[in-house]
N, C-alpha and C positions, 0 to 999 in steps of 0.2 A: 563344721561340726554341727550335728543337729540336736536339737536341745528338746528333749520330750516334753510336750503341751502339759500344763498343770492341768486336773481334773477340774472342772469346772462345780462348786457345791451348788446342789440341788437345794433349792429352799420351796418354801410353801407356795409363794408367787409360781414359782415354775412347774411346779407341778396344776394349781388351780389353769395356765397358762396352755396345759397340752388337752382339756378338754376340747372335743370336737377335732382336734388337730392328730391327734398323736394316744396310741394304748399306752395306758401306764402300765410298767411291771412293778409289782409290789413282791415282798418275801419277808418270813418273820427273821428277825435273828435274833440269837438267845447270849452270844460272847462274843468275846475277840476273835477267835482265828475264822467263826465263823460270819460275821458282820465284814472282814477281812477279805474273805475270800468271796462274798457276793459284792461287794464294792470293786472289787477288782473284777468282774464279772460285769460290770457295768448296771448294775443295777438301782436304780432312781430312787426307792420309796422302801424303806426298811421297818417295820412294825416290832420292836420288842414286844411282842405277843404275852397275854394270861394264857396262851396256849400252854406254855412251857411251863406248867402246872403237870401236863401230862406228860410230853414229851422230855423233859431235861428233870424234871424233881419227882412222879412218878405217882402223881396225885390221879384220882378218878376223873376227876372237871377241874375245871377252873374256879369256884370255890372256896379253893381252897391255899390258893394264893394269895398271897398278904402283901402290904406295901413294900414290907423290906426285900420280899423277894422281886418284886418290879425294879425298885432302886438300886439293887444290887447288881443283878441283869442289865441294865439301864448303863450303869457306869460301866460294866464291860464291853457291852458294846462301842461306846462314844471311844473307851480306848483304842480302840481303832482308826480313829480320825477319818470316819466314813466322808467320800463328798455324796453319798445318797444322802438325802432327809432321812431322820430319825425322828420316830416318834412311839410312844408308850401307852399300853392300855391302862385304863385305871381299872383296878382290879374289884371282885367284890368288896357293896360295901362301902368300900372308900370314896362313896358320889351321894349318900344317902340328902345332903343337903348341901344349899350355895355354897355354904359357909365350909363345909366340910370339900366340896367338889374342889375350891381355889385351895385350899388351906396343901392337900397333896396333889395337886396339879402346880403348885408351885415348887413341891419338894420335889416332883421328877422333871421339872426345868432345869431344878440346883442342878440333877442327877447328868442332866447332860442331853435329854428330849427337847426336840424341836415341837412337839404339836403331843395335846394329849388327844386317846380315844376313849368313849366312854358308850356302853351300851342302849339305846331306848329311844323313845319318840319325842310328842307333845310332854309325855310325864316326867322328863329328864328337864325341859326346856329352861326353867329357872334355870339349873346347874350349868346347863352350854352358854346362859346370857350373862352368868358369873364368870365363865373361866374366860369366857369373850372379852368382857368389859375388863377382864385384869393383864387383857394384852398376851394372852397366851391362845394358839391357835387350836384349832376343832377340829378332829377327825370322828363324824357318826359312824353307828353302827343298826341297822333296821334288818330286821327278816327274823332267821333262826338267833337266839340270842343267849349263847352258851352257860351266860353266869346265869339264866334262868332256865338251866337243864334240870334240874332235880324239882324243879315246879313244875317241868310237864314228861316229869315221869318217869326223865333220863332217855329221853328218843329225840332224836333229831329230825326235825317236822320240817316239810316244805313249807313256806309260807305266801299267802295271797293266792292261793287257788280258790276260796271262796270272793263274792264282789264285798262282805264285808271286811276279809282280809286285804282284797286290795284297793279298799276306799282308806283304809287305815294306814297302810302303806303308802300310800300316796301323799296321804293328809300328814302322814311324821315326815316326809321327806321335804314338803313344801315347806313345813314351820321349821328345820332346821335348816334348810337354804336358806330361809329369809333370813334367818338368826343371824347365819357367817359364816357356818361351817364349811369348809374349804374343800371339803370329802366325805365320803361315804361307804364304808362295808356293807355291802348286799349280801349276806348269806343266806345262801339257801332259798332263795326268792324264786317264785317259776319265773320263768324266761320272760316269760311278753309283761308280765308287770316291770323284772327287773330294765325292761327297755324302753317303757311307757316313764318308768320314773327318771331312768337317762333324759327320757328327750323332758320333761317336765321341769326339771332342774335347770336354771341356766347358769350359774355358776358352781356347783356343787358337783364335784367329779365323784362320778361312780366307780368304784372297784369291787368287783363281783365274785364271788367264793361261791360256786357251786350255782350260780345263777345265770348261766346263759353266758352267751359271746358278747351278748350287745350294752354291755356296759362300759362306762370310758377306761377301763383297765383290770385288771384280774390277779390276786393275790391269793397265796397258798400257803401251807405250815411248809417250812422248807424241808423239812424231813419228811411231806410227803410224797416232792417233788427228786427229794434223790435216795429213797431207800432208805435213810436213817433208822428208820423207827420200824424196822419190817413185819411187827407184831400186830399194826392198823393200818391200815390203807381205808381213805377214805373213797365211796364211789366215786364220784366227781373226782378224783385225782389219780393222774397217771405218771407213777416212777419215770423220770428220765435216767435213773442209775441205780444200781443195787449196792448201794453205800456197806448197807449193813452185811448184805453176803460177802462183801470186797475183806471187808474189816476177819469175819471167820476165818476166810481161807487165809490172809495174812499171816494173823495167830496160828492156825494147823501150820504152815508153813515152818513160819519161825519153831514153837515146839517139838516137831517132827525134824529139825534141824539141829537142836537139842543133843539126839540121841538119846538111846534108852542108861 
């Protein structure tokens, strides 16, 4: 009788472990059936994304996400008993000081997150050397920096195409290496910096959103990746499925079976 292998859980270590070796796949997920079906998918590093501001609750940006919607989110996910890592953005706001950065970074560890993310550079660093020193892990985020969309006007800028964008890129990715942070979100980064800060880092995995091949792994809104959301598509991302045309014809279907 053959006895199916138990999933092996994905922890921090193993992930910080496949730099230089091995692409991470990253994916956001926002519930259960859907942290569910990319865990059985095999997939390693799962983000409950501030995305889902726009994508699941129908907000303009990120923004406009509040703790309770991260921790609510948070627990649907873990209901799933993913073996990918799980980990949770801190949303606006909620990072303004050390004191404030641990105080809900502790409340979405209760919620069931393995590692928080938090947006920014050297100006963040106190908060990444609080959430650090209270034993909870660190996922950055440098380049395009969504919770400050409505400070540059609501457009999504490439980042470090000038040498003083990418002396400053460089310079936040060095002080949050050294810090501890175990990863890194690249959005939106031109290409040759986001691979200049891969090799520069030596323990801080890259995962790159709209930034080139050459970072140690590459993460997407999963509903850009399968249609869900067919109303945005970002350029950088290419549908592998028409989730959302599937879901129409179902309904026509089903209704037109109905009768009149």
């Amino acid at each position: 009788m053959n006895v199916a292998a138990i999933p092996q859980k994905t922890t921090v270590q193993s992930i910080a472990q496949m730099k230089g070796r091995a692409r991470v796949a990253a994916l956001t997920a926002y519930d259960f059936p859907g942290a569910k079906l990319l865990d059985e998918a095999g997939v390693p590093f799962l983000l409950v994304g501030d995305s889902l501001g726009m994508v699941a609750l129908g907000h303009p940006d990120t923004t406009h996400v509040t703790m309770d919607d991260m921790l609510h989110h948070t627990r649907a996910v873990v209901r799933a008993k993913p073996s990918a890592l799980v980990g949770t953005d801190l949303p606006y706001r909620s990072y303004d000081s050390p004191q404030q950065a641990v105080a809900n970074a502790r409340r979405l560890v209760e919620a069931g997150a393995e590692f928080v993310k938090a947006e920014g550079g050297r100006e963040i660093l106190p908060q990444v050397e609080a959430i650090l020193a209270a034993g909870i892990p660190f996922c950055a985020h440098l380049g395009m920096l969504p919770q400050h969309l409505v400070e540059e006007g609501g457009k999504y800028r490439i980042k470090g195409r000038d040498d003083a964008g990418r002396a400053k890129l460089l310079d936040d990715a060095a002080a949050l290496d050294a810090a501890g942070a175990f990863a890194c979100v690249l959005e939106l980064v031109t290409p040759p910096v986001a691979k200049e800060i891969t090799a520069a880092c030596p323990r801080m995995v890259t995962i790159g959103i709209g930034s080139g091949p050459d970072c140690d792994g590459q993460i997407l809104v999963t509903s850009d990746l399968t249609g869900a959301f067919p109303w945005f598509t970002p350029k950088f991302a290419t549908p592998r499925a028409r989730t959302g045309e599937e879901i129409r014809r179902a309904v026509g279907e089903w209704m037109a079976s109905l009768g009149s």
